[in-house]
C-alpha atoms as one frame of an Amber mdcrd trajectory, in Angstrom:
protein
   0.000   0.000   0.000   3.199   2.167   0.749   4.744   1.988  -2.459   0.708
   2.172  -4.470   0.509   5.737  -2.383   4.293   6.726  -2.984   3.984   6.221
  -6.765   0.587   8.222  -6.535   2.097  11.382  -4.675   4.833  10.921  -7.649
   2.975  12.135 -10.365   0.865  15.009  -7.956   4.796  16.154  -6.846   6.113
  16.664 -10.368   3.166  19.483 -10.567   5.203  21.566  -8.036   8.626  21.328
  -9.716  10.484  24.461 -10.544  11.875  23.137 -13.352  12.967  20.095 -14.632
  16.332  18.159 -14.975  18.332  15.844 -13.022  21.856  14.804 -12.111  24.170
  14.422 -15.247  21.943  16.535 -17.591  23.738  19.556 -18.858  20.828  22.069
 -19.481  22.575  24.606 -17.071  25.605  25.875 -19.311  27.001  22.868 -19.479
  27.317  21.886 -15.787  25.372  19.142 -14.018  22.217  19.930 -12.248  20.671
  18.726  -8.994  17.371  18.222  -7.314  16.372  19.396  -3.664  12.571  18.061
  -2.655  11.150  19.758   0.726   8.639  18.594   2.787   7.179  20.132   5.359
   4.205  19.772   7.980   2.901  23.024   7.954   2.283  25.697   5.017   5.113
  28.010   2.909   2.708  30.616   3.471   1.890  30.399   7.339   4.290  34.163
   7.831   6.463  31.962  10.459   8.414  28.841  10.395   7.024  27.349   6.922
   7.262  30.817   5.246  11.414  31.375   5.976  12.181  27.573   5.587  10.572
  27.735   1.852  12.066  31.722   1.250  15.650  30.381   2.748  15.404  27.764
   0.177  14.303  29.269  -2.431  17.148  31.468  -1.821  19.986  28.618  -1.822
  18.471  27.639  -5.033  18.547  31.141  -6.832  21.956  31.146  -5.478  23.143
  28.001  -6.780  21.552  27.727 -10.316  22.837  24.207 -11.236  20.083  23.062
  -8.566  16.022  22.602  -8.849  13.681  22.196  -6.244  10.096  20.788  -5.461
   8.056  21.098  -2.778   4.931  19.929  -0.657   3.532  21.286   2.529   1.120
  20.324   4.626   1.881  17.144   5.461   0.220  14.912   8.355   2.817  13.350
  10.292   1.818   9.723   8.333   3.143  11.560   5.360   6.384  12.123   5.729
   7.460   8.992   4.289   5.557   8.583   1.742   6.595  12.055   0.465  10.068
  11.858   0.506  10.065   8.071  -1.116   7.678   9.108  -3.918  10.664  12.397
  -4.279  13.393   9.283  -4.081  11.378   7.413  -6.951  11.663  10.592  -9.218
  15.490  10.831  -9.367  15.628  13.715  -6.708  19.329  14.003  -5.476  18.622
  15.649  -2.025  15.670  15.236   0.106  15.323  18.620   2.608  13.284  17.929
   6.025  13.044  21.128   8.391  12.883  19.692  11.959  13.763  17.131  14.060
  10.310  15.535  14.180  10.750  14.316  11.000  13.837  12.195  11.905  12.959
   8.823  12.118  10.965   9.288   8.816  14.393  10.377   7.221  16.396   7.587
   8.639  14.120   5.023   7.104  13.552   6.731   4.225  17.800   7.267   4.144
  18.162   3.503   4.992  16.137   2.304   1.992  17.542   4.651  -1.004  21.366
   5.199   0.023  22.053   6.965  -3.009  20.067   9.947  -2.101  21.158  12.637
   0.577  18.944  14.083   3.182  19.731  16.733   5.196  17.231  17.202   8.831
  17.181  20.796  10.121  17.443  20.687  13.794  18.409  17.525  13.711  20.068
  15.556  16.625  23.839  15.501  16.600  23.743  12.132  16.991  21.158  11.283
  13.999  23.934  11.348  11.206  25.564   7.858  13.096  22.244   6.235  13.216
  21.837   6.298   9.421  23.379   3.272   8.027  24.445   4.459   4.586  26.178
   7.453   5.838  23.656   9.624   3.756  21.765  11.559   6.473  23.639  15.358
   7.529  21.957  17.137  10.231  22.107  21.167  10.127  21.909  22.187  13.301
  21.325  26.345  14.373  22.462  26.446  17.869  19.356  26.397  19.958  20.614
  28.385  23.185  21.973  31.143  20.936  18.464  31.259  19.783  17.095  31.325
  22.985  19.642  34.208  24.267  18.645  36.535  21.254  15.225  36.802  22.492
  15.542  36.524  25.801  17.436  39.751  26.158  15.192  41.757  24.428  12.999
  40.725  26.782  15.178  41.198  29.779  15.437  44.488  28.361  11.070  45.152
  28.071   9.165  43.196  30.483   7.451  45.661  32.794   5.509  43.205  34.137
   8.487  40.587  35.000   7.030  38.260  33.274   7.974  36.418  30.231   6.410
  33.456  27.769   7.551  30.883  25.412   4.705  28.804  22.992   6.587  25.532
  21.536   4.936  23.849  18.865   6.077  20.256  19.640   7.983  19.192  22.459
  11.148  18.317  20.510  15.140  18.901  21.919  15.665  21.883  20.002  12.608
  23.692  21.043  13.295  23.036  24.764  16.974  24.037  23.897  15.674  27.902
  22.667  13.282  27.681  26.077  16.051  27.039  28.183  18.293  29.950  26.070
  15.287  32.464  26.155  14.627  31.954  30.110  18.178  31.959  31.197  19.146
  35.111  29.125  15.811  37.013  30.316  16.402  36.340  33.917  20.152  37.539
  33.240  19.528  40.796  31.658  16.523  41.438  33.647  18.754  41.206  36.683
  20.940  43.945  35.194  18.296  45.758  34.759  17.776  45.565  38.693  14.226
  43.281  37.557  13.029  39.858  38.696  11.763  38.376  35.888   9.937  34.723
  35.862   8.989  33.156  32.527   5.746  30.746  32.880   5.997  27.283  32.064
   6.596  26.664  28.068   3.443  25.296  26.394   3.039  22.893  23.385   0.511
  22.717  20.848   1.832  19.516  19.576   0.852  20.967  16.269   2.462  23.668
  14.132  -0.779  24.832  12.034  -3.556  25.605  15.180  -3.746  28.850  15.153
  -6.390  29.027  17.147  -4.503  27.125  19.896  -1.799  29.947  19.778  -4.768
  32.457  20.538  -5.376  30.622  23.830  -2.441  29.854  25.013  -1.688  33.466
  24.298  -4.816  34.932  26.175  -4.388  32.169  29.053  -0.373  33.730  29.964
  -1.310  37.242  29.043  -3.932  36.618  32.323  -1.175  35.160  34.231   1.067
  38.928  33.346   3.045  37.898  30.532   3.616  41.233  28.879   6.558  39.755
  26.033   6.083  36.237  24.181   8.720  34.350  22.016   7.416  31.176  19.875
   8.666  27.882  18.122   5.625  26.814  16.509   4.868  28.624  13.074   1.394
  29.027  13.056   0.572  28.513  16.437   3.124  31.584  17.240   0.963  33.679
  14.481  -2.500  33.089  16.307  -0.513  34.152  19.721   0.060  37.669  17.965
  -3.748  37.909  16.779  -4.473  37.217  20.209  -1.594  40.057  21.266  -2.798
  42.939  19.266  -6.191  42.286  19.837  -5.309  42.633  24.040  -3.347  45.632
  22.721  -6.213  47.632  20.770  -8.364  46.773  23.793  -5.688  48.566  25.909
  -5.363  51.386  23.491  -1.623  50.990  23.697   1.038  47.869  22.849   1.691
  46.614  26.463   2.495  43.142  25.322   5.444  42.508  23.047   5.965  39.602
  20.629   9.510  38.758  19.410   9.516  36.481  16.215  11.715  34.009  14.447
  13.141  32.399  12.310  13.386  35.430  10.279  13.316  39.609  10.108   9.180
  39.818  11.221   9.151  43.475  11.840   6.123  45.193  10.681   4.123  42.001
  10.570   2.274  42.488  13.657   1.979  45.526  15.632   2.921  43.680  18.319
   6.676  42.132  17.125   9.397  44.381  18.401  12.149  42.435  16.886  13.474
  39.127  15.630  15.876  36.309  15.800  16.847  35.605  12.502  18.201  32.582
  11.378  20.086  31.753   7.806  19.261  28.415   7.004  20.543  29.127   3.354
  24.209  29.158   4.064  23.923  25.704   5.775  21.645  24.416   2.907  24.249
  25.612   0.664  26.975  23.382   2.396  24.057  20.795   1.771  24.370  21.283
  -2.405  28.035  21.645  -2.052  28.710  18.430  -0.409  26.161  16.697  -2.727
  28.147  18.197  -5.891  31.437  16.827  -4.736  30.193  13.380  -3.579  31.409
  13.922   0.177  27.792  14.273   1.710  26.385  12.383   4.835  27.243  11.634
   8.182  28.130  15.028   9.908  26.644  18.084  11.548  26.719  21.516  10.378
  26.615  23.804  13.049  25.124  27.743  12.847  25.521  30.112  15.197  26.005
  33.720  15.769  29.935  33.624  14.871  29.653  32.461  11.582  26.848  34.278
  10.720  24.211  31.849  10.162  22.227  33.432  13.391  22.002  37.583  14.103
  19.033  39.995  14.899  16.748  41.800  13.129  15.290  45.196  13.078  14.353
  46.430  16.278  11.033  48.425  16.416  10.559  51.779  17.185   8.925  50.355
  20.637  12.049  49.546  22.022  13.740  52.630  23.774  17.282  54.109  21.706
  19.063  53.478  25.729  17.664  49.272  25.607  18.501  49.308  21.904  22.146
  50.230  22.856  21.619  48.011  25.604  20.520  44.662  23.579  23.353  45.482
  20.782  26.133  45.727  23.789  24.455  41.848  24.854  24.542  40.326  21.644
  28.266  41.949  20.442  28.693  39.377  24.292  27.167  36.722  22.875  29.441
  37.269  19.116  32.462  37.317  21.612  31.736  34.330  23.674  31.405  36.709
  27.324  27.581  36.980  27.951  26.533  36.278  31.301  30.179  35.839  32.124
């Protein structure tokens, strides 16, 4: 029945090809071309995680123009395989999975085609070893940096002294930013001569409920969380409906969102800056390897000192004196001394 519903998705996943070629054809000024497929459990279009993962690709592609991609979003966790073999079964050279809840999907997929390359975002450092054709990378943002990026801003805002953090699924990563955001709130709030708590992290266990983010949202904005930092795509959008709808109740913007994965500003009235992360550069390792033959079995590390993490734009919100402050705290983090 697997293989009946991979062949099926097959023909449906040709529909969303950029273009067409494969390895070895020379269509491309004479050089070889290449095939990325992504899959991904939420949409491309959600204005959070699904929306920078696609643009980030889409980006490493435009960049590297010996190399198509295809695409399908959406997907129910049941999916996952059967997406990426039906992408295996039509020659693709490099299967692209954003998350580490798609990992034991990839290692069976990985296990069963070893000449194709798949490369987990936020995958476990020790997922590469566990794939036994030496064909699985995992790219791997650093998770506290994450975390430390957003928590000072909000060290830096909370009035209240109170902080929140909406996860979509409970995964190692997402607890990793948690940790990150908590640690460097408490830190800077404390130089700020605050006490500042951050409520228990909550998890949707879903990345496309928006309407879940709307009540988790409403449920810690009760409890006197006043700035909110998310890891769950959609979910994290329905928090900031929720946010500027407490906001144009209060006739001011009292309660701060800070977004991510990419430059948000402007989205919401709510966001007051971002944690941006440049999953390009480490997909472009991905294509590299793949081109040379030397892919599989490591991970690629991002962080803040080679670039792949930074911040964006702050908003107008945030005081010029805490905008000093928060660039003084992450030049710490670039240098390896915050909160030392």
């Amino acid at each position: 029945m697997k293989k009946l519903i991979a062949l099926l998705l097959a023909v449906v996943m040709v529909l969303g090809l950029v273009a067409c070629g494969g390895e070895g054809e020379n269509n491309n000024g004479g050089e070889d071309t290449y095939k990325v497929a992504f899959i991904l459990n939420c949409s491309i279009s959600d204005g959070g995680w699904g929306t920078a993962c696609y643009t980030e690709l889409v980006a490493a592609v435009e960049a590297n123009p010996n190399w198509e991609m295809a695409y399908t979003d959406n997907l129910a966790q049941d999916g996952y395989y059967d997406a990426m073999v039906a992408y295996c079964n039509e020659g693709f050279d490099l299967i692209y999975a954003p998350g580490g809840e798609y990992t034991d999907a990839v290692l069976q997929v990985a296990n069963e085609y070893p000449d194709v390359a798949f490369a987990l975002l936020n995958g476990g450092e020790d997922t590469p070893a566990a794939a036994a054709n030496g064909n699985v990378s995992s790219l791997l943002p650093d998770a506290q940096q994450i975390g430390w990026i957003a928590g000072a801003l909000a060290g830096l805002m909370t009035e209240t002294g109170t902080v929140a953090f909406i996860g979509g699924m409970e995964l190692t990563t997402t607890l990793g930013k948690y940790e990150g955001f908590v640690e460097a709130a408490q830190y800077v709030g404390a130089q700020e001569g605050k006490t500042v708590t951050a409520l228990d992290a909550v998890y949707a266990n879903s990345y496309d409920d928006s309407a879940k983010g709307i009540e988790f949202a409403n449920a810690m904005m009760e409890q006197g969380a006043d700035v909110f930092f998310g890891d769950a795509s959609a979910i994290d959008s329905g928090a900031r409906q929720a946010i500027d709808e407490h906001n144009t109740a209060a006739g001011a913007v009292e309660v701060f969102d800070i977004a991510q994965p990419a430059d948000y500003l402007g989205q919401n009235p709510c966001i007051i800056g971002s944690q941006v992360t440049d999953n390009s550069s480490l997909i472009a390792l991905s294509f590299k390897a793949v081109e040379e033959g030397s892919f599989g079995g490591e991970v690629l590390y991002g962080n803040l000192q080679n670039g792949v993490l930074s911040t964006g734009a702050l908003s107008e919100l945030v005081p010029a004196e805490a905008q000093e402050k928060y660039n003084t705290y992450i030049q710490a983090m670039v240098d390896g001394t915050f909160m030392k």
